[in-house]
PyMOL Python script that loads the backbone (N, CA, C, O; Angstrom):
from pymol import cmd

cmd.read_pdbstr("""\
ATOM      1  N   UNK A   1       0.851  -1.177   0.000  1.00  0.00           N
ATOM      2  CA  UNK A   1       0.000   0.000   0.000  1.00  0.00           C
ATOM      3  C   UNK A   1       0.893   1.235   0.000  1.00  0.00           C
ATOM      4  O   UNK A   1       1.770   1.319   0.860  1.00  0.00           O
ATOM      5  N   UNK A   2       0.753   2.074  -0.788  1.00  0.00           N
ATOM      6  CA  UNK A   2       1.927   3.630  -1.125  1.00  0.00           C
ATOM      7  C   UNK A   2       1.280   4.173  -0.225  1.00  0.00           C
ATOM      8  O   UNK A   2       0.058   4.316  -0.166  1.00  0.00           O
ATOM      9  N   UNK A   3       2.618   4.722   1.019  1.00  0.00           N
ATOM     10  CA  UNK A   3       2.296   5.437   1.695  1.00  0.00           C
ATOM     11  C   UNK A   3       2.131   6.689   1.265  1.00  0.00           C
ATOM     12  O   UNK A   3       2.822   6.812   0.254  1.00  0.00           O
ATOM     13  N   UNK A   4       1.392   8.001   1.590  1.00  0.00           N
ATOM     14  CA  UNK A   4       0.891   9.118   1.214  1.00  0.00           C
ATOM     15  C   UNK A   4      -0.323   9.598   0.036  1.00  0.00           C
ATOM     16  O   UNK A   4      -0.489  10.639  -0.599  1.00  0.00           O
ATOM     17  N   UNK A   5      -0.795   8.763   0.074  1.00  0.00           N
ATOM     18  CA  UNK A   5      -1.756   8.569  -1.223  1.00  0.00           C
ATOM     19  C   UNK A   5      -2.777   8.900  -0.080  1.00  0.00           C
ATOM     20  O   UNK A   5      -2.724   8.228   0.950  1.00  0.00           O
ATOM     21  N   UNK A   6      -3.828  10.034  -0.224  1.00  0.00           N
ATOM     22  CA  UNK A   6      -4.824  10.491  -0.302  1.00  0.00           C
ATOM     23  C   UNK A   6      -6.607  10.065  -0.785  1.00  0.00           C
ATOM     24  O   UNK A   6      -7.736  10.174  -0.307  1.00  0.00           O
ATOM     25  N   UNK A   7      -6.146   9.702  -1.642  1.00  0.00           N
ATOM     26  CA  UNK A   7      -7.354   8.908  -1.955  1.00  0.00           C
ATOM     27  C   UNK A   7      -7.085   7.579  -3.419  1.00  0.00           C
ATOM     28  O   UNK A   7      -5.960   7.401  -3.887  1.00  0.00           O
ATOM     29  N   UNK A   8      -8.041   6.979  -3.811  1.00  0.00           N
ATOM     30  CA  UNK A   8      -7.998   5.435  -4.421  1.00  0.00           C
ATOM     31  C   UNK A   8      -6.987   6.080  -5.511  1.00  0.00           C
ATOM     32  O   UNK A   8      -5.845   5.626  -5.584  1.00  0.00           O
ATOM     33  N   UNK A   9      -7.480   7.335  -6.517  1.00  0.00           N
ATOM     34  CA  UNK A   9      -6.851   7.685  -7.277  1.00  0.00           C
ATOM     35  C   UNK A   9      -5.231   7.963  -7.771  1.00  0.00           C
ATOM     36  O   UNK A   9      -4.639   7.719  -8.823  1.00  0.00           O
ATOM     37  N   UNK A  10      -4.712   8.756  -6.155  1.00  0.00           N
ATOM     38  CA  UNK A  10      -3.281   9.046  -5.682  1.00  0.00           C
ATOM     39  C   UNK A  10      -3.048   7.815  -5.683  1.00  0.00           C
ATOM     40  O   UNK A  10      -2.178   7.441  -6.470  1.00  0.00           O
ATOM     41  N   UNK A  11      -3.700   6.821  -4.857  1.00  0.00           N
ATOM     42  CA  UNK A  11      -3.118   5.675  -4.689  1.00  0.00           C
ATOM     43  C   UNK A  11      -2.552   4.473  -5.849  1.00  0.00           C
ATOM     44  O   UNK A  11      -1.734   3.558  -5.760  1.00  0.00           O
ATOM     45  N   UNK A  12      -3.408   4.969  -6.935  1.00  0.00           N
ATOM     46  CA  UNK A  12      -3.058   3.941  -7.866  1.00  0.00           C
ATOM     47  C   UNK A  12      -2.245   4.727  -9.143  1.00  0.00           C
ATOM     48  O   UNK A  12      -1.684   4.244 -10.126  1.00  0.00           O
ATOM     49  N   UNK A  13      -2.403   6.003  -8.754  1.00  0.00           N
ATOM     50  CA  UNK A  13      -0.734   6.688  -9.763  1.00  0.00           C
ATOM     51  C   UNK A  13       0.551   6.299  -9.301  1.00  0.00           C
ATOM     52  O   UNK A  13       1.524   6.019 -10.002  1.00  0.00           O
ATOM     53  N   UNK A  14       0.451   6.307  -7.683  1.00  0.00           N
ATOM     54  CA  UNK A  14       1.595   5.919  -6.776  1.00  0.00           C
ATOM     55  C   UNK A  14       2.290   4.599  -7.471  1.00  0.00           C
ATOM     56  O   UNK A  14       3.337   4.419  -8.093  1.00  0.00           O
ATOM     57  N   UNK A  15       0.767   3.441  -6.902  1.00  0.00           N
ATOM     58  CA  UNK A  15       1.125   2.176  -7.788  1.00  0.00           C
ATOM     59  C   UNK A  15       1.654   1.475  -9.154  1.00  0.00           C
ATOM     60  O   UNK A  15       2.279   0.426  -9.314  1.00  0.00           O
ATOM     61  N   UNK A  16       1.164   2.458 -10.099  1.00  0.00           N
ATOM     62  CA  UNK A  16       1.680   2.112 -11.123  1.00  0.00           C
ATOM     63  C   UNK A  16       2.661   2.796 -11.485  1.00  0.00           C
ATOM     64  O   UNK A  16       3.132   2.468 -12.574  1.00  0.00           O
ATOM     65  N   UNK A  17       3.364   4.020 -10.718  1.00  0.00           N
ATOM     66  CA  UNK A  17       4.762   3.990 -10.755  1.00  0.00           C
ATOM     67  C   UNK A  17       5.755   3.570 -10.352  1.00  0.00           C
ATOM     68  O   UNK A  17       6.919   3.767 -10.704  1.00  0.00           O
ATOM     69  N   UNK A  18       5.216   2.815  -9.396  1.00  0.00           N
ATOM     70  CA  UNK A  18       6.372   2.031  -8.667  1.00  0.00           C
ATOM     71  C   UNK A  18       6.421   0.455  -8.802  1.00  0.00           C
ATOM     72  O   UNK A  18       7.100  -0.403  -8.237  1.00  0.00           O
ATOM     73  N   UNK A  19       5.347   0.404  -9.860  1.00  0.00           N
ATOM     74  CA  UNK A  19       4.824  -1.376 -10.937  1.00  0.00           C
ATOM     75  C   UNK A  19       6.172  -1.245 -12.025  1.00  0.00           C
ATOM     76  O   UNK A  19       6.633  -2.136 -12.737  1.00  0.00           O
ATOM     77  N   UNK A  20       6.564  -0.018 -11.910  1.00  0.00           N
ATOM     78  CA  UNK A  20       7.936   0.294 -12.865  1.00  0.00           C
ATOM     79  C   UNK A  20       9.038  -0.491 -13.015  1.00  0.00           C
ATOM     80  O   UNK A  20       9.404  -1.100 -14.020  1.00  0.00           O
ATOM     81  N   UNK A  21       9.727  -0.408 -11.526  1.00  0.00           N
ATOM     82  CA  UNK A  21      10.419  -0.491 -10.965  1.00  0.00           C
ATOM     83  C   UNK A  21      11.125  -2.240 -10.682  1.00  0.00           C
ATOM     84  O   UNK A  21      10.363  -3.203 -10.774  1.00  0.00           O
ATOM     85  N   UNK A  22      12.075  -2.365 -10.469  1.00  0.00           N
ATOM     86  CA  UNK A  22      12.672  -3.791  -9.625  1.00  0.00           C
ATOM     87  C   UNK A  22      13.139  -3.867  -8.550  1.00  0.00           C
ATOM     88  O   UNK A  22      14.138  -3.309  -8.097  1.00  0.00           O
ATOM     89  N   UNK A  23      12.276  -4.724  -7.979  1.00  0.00           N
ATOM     90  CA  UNK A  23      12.592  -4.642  -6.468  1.00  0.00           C
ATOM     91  C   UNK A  23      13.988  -5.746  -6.434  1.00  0.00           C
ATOM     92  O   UNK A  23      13.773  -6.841  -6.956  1.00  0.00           O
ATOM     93  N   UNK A  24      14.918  -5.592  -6.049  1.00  0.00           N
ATOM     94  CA  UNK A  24      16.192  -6.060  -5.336  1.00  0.00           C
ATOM     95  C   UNK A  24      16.309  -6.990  -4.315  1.00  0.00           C
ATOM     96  O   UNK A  24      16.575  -6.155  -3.449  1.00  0.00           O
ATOM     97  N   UNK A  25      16.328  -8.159  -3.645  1.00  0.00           N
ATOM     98  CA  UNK A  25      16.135  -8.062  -2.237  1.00  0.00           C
ATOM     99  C   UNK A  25      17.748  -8.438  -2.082  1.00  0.00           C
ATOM    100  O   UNK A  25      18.598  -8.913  -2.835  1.00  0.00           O
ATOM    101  N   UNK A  26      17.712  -7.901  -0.497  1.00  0.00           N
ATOM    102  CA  UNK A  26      19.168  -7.780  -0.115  1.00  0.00           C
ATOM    103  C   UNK A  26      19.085  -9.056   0.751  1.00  0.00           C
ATOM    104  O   UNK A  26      18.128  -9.407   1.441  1.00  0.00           O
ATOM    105  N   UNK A  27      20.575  -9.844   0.541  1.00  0.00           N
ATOM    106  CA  UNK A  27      20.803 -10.651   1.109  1.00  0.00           C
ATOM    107  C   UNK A  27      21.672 -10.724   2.210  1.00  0.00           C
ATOM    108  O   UNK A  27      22.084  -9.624   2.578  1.00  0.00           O
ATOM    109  N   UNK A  28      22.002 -11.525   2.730  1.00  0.00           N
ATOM    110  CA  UNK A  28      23.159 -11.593   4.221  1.00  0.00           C
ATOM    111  C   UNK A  28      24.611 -11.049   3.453  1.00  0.00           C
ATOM    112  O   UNK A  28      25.337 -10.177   3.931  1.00  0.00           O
ATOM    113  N   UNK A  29      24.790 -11.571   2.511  1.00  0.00           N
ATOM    114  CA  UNK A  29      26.200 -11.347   1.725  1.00  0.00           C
ATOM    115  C   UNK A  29      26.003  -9.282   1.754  1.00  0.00           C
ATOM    116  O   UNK A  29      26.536  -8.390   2.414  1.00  0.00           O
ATOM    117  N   UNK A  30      25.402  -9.308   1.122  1.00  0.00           N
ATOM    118  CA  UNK A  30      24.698  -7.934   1.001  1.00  0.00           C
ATOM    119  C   UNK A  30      25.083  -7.097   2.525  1.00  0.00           C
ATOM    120  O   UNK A  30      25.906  -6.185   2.599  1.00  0.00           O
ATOM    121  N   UNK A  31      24.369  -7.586   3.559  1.00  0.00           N
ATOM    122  CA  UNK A  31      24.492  -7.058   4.548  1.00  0.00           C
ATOM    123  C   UNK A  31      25.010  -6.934   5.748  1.00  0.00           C
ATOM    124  O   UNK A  31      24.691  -6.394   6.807  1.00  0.00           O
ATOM    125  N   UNK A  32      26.499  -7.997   5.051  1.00  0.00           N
ATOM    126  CA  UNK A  32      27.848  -7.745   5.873  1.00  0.00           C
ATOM    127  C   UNK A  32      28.716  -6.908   5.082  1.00  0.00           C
ATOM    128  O   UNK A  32      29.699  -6.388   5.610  1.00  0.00           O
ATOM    129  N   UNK A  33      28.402  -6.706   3.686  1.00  0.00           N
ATOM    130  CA  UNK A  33      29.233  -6.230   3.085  1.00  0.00           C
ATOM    131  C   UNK A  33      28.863  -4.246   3.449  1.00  0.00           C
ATOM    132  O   UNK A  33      29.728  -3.373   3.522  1.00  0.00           O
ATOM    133  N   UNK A  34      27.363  -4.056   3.607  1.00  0.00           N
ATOM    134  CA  UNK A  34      27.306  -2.624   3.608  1.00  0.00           C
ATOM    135  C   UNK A  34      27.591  -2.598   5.489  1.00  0.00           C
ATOM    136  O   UNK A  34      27.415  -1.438   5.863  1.00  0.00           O
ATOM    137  N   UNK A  35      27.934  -3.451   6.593  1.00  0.00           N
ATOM    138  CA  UNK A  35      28.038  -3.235   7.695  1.00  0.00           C
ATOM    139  C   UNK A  35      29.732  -2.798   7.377  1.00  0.00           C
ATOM    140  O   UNK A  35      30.452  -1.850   7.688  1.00  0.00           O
ATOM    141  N   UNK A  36      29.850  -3.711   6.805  1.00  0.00           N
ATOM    142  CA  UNK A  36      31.996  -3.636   6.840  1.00  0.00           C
ATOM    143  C   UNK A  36      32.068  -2.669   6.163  1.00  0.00           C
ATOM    144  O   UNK A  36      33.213  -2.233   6.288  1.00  0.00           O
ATOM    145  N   UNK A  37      31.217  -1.759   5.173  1.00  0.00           N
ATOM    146  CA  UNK A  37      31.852  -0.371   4.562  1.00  0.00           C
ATOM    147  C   UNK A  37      31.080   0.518   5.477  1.00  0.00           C
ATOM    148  O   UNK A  37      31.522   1.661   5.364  1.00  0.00           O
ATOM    149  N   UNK A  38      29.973   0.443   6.454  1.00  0.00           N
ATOM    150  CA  UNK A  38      29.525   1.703   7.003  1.00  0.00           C
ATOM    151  C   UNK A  38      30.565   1.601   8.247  1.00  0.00           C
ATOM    152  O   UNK A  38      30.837   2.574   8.950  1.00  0.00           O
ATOM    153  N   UNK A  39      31.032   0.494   8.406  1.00  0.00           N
ATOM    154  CA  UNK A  39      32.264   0.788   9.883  1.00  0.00           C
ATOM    155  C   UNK A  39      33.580   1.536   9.211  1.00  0.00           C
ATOM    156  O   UNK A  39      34.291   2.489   9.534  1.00  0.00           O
ATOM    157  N   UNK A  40      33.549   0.955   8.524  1.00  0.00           N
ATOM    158  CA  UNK A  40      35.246   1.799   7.307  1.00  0.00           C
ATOM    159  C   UNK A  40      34.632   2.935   6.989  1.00  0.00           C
ATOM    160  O   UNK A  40      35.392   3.886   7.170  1.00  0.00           O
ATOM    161  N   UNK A  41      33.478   3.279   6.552  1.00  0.00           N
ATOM    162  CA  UNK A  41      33.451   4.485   6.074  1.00  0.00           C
ATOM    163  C   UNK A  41      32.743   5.944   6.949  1.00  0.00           C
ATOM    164  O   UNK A  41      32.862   7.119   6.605  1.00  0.00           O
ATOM    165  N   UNK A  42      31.989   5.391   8.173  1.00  0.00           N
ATOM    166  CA  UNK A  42      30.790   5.977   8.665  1.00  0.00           C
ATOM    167  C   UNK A  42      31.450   7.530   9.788  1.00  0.00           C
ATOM    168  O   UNK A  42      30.780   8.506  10.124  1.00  0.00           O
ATOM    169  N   UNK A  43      32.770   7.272  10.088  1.00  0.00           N
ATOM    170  CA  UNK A  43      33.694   7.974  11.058  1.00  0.00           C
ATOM    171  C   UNK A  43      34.339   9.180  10.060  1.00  0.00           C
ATOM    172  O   UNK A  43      34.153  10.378  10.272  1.00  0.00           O
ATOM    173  N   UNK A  44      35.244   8.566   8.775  1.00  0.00           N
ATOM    174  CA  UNK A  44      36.218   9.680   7.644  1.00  0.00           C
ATOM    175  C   UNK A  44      35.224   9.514   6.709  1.00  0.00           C
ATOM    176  O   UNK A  44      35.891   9.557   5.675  1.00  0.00           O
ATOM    177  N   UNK A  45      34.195   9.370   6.400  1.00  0.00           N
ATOM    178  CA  UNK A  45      33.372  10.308   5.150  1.00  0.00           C
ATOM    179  C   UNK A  45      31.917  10.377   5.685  1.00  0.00           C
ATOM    180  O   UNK A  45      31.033  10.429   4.829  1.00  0.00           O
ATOM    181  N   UNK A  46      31.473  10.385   7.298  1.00  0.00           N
ATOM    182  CA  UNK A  46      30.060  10.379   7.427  1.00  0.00           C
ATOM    183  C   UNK A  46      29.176   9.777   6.596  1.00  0.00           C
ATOM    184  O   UNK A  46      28.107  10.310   6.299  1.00  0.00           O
ATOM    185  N   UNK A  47      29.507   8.748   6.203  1.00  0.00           N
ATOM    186  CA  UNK A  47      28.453   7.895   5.087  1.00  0.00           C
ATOM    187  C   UNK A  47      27.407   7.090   6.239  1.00  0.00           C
ATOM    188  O   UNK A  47      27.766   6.576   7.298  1.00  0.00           O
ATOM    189  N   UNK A  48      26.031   7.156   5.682  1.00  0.00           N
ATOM    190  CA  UNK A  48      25.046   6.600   6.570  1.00  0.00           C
ATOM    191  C   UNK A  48      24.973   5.363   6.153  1.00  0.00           C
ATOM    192  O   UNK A  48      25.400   5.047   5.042  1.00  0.00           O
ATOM    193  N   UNK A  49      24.346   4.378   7.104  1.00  0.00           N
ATOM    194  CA  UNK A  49      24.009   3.114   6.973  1.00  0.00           C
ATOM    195  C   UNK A  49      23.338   2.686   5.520  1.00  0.00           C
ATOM    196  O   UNK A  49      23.825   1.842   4.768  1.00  0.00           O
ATOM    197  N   UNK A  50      22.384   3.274   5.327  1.00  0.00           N
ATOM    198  CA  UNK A  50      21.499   2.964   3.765  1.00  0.00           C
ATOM    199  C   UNK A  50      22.325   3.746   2.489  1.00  0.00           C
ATOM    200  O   UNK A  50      21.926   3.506   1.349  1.00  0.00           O
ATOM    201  N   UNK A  51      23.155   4.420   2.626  1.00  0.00           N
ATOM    202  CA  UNK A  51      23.829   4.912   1.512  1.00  0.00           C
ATOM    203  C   UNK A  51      24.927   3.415   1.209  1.00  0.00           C
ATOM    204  O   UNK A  51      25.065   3.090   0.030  1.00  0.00           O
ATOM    205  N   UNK A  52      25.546   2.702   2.133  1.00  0.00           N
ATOM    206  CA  UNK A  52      26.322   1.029   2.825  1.00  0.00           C
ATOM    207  C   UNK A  52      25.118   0.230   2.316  1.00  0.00           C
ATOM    208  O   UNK A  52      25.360  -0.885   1.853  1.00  0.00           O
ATOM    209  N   UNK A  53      24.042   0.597   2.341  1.00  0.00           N
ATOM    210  CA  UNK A  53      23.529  -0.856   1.640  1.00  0.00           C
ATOM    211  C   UNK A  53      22.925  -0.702   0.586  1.00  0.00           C
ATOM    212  O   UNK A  53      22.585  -1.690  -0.065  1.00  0.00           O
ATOM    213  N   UNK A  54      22.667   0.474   0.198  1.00  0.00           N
ATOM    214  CA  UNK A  54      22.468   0.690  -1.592  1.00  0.00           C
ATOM    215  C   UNK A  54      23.706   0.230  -2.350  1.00  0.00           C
ATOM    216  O   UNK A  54      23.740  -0.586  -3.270  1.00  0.00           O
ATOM    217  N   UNK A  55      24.648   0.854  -1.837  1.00  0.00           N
ATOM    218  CA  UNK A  55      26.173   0.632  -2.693  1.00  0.00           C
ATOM    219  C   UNK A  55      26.433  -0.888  -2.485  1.00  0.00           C
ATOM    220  O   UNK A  55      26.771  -1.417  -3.544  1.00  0.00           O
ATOM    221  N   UNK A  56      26.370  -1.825  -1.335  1.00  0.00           N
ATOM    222  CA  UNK A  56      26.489  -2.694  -1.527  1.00  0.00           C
ATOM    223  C   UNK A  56      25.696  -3.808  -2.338  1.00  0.00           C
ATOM    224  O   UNK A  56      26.014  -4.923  -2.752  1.00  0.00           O
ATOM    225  N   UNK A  57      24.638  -3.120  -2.390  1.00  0.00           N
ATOM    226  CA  UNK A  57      23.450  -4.120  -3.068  1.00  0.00           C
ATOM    227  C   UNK A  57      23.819  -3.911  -4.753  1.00  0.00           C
ATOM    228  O   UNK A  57      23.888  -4.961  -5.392  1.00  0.00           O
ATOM    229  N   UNK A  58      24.024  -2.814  -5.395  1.00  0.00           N
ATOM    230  CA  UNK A  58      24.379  -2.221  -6.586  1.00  0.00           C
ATOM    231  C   UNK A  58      25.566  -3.148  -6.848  1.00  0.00           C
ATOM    232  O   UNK A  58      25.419  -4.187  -7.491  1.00  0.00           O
ATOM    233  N   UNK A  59      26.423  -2.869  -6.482  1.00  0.00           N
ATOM    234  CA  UNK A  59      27.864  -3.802  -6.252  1.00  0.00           C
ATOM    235  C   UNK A  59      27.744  -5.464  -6.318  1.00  0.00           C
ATOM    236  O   UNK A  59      28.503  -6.126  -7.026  1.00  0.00           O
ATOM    237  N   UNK A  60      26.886  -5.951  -5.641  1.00  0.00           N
ATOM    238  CA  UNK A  60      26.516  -7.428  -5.681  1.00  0.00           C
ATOM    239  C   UNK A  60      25.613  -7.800  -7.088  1.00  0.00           C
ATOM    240  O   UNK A  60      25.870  -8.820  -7.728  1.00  0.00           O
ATOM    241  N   UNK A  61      24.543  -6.872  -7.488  1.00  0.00           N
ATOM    242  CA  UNK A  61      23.834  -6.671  -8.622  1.00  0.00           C
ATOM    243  C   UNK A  61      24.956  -6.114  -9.927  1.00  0.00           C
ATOM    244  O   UNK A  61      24.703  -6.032 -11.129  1.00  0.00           O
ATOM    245  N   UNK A  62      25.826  -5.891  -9.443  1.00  0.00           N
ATOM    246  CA  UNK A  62      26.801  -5.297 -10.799  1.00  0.00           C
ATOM    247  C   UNK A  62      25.634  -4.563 -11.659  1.00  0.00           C
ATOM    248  O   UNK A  62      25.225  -4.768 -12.801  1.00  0.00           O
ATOM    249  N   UNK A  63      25.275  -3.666 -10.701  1.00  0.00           N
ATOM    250  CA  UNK A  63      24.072  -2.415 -11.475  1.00  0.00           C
ATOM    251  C   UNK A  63      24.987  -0.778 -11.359  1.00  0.00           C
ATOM    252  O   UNK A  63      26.040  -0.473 -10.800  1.00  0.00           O
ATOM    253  N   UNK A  64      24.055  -0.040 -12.127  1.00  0.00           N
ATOM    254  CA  UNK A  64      25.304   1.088 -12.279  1.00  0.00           C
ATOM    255  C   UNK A  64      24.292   2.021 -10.983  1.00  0.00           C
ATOM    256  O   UNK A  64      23.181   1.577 -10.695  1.00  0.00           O
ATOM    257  N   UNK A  65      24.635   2.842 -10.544  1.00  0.00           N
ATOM    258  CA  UNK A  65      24.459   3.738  -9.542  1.00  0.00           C
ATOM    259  C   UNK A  65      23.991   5.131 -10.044  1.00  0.00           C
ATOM    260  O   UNK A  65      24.921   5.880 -10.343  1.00  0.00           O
ATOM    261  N   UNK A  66      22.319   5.797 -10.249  1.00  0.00           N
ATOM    262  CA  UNK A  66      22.103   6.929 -10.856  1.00  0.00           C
ATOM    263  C   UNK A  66      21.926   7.605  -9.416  1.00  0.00           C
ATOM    264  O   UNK A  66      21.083   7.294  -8.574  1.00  0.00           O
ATOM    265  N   UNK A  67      22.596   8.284  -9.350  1.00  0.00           N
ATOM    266  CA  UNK A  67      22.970   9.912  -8.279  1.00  0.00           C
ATOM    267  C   UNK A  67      23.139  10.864  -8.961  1.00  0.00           C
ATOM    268  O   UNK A  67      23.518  10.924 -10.131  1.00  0.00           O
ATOM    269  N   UNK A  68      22.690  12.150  -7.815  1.00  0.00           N
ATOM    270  CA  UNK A  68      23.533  13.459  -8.408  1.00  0.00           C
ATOM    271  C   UNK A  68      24.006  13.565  -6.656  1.00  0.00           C
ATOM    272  O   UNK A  68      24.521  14.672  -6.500  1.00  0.00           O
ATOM    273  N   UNK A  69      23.996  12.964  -5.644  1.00  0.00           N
ATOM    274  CA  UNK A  69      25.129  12.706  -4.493  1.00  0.00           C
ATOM    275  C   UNK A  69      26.316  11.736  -5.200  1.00  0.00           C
ATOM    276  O   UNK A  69      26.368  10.579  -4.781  1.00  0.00           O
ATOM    277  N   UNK A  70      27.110  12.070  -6.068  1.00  0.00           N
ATOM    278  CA  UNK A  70      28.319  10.888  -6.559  1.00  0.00           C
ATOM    279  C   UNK A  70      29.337  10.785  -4.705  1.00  0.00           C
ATOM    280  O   UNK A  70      29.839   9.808  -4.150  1.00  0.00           O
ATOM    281  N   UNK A  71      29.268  12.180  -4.293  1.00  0.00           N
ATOM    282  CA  UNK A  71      30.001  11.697  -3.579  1.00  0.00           C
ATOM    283  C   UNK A  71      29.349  11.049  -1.968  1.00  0.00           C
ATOM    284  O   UNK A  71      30.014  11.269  -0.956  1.00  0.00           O
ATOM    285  N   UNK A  72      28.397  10.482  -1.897  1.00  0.00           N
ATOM    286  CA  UNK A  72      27.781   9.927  -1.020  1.00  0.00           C
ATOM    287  C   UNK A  72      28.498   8.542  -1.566  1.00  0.00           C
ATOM    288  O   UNK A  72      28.948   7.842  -0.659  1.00  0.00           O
ATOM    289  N   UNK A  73      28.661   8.075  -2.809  1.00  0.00           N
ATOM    290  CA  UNK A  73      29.604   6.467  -2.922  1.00  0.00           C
ATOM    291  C   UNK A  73      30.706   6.377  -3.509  1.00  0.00           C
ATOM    292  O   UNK A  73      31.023   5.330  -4.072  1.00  0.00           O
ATOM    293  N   UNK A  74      31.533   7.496  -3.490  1.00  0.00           N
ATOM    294  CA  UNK A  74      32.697   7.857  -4.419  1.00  0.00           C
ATOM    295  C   UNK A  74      33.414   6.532  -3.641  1.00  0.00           C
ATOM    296  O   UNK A  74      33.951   5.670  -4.337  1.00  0.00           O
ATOM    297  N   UNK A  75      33.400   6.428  -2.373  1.00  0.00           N
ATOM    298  CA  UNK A  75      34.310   5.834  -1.456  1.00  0.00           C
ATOM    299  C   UNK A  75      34.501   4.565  -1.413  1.00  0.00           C
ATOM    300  O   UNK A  75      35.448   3.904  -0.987  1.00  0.00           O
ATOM    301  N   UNK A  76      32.869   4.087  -2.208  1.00  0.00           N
ATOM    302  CA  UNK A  76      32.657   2.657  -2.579  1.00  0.00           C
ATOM    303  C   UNK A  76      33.745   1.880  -3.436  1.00  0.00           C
ATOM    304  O   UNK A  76      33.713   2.304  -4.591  1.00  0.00           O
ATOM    305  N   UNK A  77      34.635   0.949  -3.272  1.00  0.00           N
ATOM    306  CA  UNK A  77      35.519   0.516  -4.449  1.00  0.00           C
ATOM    307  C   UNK A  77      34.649  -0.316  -5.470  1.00  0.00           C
ATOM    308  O   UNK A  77      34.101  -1.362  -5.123  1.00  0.00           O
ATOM    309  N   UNK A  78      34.527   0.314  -7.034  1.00  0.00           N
ATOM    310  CA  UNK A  78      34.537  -0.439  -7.793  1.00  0.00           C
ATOM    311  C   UNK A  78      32.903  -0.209  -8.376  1.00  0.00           C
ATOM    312  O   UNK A  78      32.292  -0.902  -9.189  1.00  0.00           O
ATOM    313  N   UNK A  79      32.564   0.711  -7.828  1.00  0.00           N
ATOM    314  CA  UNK A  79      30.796   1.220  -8.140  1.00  0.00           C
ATOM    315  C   UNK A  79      30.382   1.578  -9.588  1.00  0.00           C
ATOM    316  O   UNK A  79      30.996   2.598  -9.903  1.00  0.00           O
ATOM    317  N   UNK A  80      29.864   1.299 -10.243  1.00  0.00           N
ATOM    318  CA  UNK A  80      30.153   2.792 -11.672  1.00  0.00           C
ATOM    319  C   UNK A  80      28.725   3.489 -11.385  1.00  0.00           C
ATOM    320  O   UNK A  80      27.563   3.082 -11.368  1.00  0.00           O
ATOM    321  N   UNK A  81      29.480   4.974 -11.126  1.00  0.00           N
ATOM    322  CA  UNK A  81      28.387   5.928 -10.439  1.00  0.00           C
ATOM    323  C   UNK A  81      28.040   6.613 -11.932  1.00  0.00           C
ATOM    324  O   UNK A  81      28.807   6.550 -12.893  1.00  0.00           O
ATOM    325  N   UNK A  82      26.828   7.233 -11.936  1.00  0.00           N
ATOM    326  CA  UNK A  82      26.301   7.508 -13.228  1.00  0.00           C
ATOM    327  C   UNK A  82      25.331   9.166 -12.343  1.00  0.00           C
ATOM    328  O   UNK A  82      24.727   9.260 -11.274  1.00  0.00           O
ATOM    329  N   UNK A  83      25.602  10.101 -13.356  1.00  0.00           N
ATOM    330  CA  UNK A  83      24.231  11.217 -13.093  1.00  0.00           C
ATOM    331  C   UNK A  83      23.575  10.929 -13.777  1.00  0.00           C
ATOM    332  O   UNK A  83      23.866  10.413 -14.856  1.00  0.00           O
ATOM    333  N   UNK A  84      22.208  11.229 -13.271  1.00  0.00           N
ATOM    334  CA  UNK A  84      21.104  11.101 -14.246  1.00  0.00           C
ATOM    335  C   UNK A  84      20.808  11.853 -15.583  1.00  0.00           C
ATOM    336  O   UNK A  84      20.186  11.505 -16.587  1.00  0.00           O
ATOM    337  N   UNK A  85      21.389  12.868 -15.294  1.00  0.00           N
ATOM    338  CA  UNK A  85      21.572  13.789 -16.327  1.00  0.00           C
ATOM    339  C   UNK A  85      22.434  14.863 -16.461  1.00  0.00           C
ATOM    340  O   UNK A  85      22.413  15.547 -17.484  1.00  0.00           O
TER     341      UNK A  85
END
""", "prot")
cmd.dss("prot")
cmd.show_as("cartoon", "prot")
cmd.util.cbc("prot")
cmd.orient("prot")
């Protein structure tokens, strides 16, 4: 159910934009790998926990990374960070 949807209508623009989309699921591999870069990284570049498990999940998916924060995963080894535009 999309949170913030207002009524049936909001609700099902919500839905079928996000019917778009691929959901990912993160695995254990996944989520030692973004624990071991948010401890390496979370102190010398303030990187948050979910910025550690996007990059790691991207990284395991060998998917490219669309940001205009590049440097929220610059730190990531081996990412290919992309702007959207």
């Amino acid at each position: 159910m999309p949170s913030g949807a207002r009524n049936k209508r909001e609700q099902k623009t919500i839905t079928d934009f996000l019917d778009r989309f691929t959901v990912l699921a993160v695995d254990e591999a996944i989520s030692w790998q973004a624990l071991e870069w948010y401890v390496q990284y979370h102190l010398s570049h303030g990187t948050g926990f979910l910025d550690c498990l996007i990059g790691a999940t991207v990284s395991q998916y060998s998917i490219p990374v669309y940001t205009l924060n590049t440097k929220h995963f610059s730190m990531f080894p081996g990412l290919d960070l992309r702007r959207p535009y």
